[in-house]
N, C-alpha and C positions, 0 to 999 in steps of 0.2 A: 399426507397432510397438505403438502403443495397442490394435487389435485381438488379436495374436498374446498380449500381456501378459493381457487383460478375458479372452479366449476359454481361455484355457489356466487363469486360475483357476476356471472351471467343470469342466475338464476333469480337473484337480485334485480338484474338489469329490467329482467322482463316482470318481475314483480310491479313495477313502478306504473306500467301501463295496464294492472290488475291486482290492485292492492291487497283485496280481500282475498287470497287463497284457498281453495276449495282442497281438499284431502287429496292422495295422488291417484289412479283411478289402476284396473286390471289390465295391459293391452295384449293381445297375443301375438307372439313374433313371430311371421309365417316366412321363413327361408331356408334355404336347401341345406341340411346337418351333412348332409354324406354324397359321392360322387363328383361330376367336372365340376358342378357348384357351389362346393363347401364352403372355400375361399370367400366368394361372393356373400355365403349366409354369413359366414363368421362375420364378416365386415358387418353389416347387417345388424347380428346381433350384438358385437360389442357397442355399436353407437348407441341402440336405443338404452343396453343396460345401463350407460354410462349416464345417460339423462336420467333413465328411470332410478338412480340408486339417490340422489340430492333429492330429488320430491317427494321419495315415498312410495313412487307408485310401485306396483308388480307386472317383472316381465314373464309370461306365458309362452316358452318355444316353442313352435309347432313345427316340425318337417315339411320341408316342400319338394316333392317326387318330380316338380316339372313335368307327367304324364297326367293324359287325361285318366287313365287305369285308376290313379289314386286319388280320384276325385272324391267317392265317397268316405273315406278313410278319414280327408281332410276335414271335410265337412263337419262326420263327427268327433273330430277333435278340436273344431275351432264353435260349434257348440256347446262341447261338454265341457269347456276351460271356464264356462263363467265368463269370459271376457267382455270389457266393456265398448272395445276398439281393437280392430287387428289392424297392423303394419305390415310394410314387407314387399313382399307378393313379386319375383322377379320373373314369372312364366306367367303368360297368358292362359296355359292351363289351367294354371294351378284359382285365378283369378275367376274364371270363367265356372269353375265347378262351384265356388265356393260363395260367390255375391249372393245368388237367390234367396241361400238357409239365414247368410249374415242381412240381406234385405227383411226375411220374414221375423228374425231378431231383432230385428233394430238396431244392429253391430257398424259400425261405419269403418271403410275400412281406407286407407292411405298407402298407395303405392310410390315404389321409388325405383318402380322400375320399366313396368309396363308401359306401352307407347301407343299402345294400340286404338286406332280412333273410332273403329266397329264396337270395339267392348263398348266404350265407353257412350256413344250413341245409345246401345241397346240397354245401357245402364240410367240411361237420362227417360229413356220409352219408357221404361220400367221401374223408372225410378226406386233406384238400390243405390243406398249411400254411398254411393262410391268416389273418391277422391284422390287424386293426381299430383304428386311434385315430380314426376318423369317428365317431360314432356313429350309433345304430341310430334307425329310426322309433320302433321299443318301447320304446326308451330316453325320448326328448323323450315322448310320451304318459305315461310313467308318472312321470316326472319333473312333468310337468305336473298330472294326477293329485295328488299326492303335497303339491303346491302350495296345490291345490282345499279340499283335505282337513284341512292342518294350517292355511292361513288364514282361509278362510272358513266357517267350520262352521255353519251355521244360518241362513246369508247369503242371499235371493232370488236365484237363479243362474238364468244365461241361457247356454247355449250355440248358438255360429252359426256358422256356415261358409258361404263363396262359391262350394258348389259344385261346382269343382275336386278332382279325382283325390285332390291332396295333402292338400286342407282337408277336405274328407267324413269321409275314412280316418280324418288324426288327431283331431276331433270327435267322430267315431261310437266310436273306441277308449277319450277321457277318457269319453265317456256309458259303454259299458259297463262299464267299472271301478267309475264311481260308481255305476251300479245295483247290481253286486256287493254293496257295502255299505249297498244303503239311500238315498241321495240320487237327488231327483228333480229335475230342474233346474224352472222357473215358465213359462220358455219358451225353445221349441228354433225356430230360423229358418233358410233357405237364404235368403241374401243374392243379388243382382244385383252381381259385379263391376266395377270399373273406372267407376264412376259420378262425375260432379263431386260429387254429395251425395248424403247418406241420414240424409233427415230423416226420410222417412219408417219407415227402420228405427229411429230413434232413438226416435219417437215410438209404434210398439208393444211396444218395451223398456220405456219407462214407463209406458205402459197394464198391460204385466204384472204391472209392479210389482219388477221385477229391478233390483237396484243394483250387481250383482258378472257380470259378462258377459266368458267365455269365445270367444274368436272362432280362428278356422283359418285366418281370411284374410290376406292382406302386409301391407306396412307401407303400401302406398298406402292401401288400403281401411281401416286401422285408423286412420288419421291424418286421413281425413275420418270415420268416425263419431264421435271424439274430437271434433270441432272443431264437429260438428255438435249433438253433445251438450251442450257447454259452449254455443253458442248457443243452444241451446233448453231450455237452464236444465234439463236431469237430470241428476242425478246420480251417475255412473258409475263403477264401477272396473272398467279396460278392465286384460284377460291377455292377451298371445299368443303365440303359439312361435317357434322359433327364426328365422323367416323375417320377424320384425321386426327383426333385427340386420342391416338393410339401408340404400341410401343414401336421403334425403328427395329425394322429386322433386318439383311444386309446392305439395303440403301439409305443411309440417312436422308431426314428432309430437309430440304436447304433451304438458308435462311432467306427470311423474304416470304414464304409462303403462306396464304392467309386460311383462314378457316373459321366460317361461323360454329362457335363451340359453345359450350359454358365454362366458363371460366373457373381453374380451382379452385373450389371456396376453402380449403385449407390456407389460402396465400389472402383472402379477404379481412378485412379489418373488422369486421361482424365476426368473424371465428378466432379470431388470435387469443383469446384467453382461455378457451375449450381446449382448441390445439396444444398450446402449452401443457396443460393440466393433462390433454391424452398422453402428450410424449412422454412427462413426466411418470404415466402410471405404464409407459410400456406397449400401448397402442397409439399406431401409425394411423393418423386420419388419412388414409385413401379411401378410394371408390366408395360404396355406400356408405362408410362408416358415418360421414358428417350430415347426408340425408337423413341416415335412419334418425342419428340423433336430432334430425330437427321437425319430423314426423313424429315421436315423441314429444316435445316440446311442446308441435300445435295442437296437440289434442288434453294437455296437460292443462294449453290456457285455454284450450276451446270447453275444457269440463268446470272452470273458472267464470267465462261466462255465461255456458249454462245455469250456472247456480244463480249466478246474479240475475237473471233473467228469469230464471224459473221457467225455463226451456227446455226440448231436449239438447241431448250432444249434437245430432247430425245436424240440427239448425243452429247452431252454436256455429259449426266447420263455417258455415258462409256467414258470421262477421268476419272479425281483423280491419286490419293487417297484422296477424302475427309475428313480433320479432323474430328472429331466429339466425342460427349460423348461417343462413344463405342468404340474407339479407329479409327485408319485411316479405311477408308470407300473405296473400290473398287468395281465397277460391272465386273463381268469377259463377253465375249461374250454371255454366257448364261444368263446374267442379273441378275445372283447370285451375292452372296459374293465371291471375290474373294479367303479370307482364311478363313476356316472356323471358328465361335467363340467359336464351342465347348471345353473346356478343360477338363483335368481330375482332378476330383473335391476330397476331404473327406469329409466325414462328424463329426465334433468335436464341441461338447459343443455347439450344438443348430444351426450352422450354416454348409455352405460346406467354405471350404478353399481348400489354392490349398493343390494337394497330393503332399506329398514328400518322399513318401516309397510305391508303387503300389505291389509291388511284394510279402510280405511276409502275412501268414494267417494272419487273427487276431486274 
């Protein structure tokens, strides 16, 4: 009862900014039932069922194999469901086998997980409805950027990375942007991952002379430079991206450390009535679970003003702004996010909150 009453005044909320309601529509839920990514489907699937069960609509599970092997499998199970819209989609495999059958359909489909900036390029060349609440790599880089730039201006900067595919890429992208304008960082390092310590990197950070340092690495590797840093008396103000919004495994991260992230939208005042209404029914909004349910939502209102419009849905996807638990929802022409969700984060007493001092060591 508490769920059906919490959930329906959201559903309400966003009635207001689409009066006339249209019926609820088919979507197919394309996440991993079985394997390392079950966890991640189930989230997945309980958010969108949880939207879909107040509207009306119908949820369609579909298995997602994460190989390209099962690509045709996919295909024709996310044809043959009838659907009117798939969600989902956390492997770029799984994405990549399946836009062309849902572009020749006319199926549009909303990821929550893929990041990938080639997909979705060759989806823009191709035009296949394809549509984004994940964000992009370009996005976290410029977001991160943008951080560099309004906090630290004139700061000794150090930019490092471990490396890695991931860490290189987004390092090498904040350096070019900052060169663009002029900023040259004091010192640039490729780190040795996964080490008990790195004093020794600690210790030619300070020879630099850098007190504002930039890193591409995890939260493992960031949580021992921090700690190694505070032992050896430099003082630092440690950034890092989104892949610090992870769990502590034997080094905690110490407070003080910053991270452009996205912020839990369970803890936003856009989801405090849903949240409730989950916990009361027994799920936990983590990881996807608030996504899926708000890729649900926007296609719920995108099929809304479809009607009104006498449109189709995928031209529908580019109005809004969409209400929703993550706050208003826009696709820009690139089928992104209009603004991006990243913020600048701290990290204090076991959680990130926002920063409210980016500039000074720790």
């Amino acid at each position: 009862m508490f769920r059906s009453i919490v959930s329906s005044l959201f559903v309400a909320a966003l009635a207001l900014s689409n009066p006339a309601s249209a019926a609820g529509l088919k979507v197919a839920v394309v996440a991993p039932a079985d394997g390392p990514f079950a966890m991640l489907g189930k989230q997945i699937m309980d958010g969108a069922t949880f939207q879909a069960t107040d509207r009306g609509s119908e949820v369609i599970p579909i298995g997602e194999s994460c190989d390209p092997a099962g690509g045709e499998a996919l295909k024709k199970a996310l044809l043959a469901s009838g659907a009117e819209a798939a969600i989902g989609f956390l492997c770029t495999e799984s994405l990549e086998a399946a836009l062309p059958a849902l572009a020749e359909a006319g199926i549009p489909a909303i990821t929550v997980g893929v990041r990938s900036d080639i997909l979705m390029e060759d989806a823009l060349k191709k035009k296949w409805p394809f549509y984004r609440l994940a964000p992009t790599a370009k996005a976290e880089a410029a977001a991160i950027t943008d951080v560099i730039i309004s906090n630290w201006k004139g700061k000794p900067l150090a930019l490092i990375d471990d490396g890695t595919i991931h860490s290189r890429e987004l390092v090498e992208s904040v350096r070019n942007a900052l060169a663009e304008i002029g900023v040259t960082p004091v010192f640039t390092d490729t780190y040795r991952p996964a080490q008990e310590q790195q004093v020794s990197l600690v210790r030619r950070l300070a020879k630099s002379g850098a007190t504002h340092v930039f890193t591409g690495g995890d939260r493992h590797d960031t949580a021992i430079i921090a700690r190694d840093a505070k032992a050896e008396n430099v003082a630092i103000t440690l950034l890092g991206g989104d892949v610090l919004n992870a769990a502590d495994l034997d080094v905690p991260l110490e407070n003080g450390v910053l991270a452009v992230t996205i912020p839990d939208p369970a803890r936003s005042h856009e989801a405090a009535a849903v949240v409730d209404a989950m916990r009361a029914a027994k799920i936990e909004p983590d990881g996807y679970v608030l996504p899926a349910f708000a890729a649900m939502s926007i296609l719920e209102q995108a099929k809304d003003q479809a009607a009104k419009d006498g449109s189709a849905l995928t031209d529908a996807l580019l109005k809004g702004p969409f209400p929703t638990v993550l706050g208003p929802i826009q696709f820009n022409t690139a089928h992104e996010r209009a603004e991006t969700p990243f913020r600048l984060m701290q990290w204090k007493d076991g959680r990130f909150v926002e920063a409210l001092n980016a500039g000074n060591a720790q």
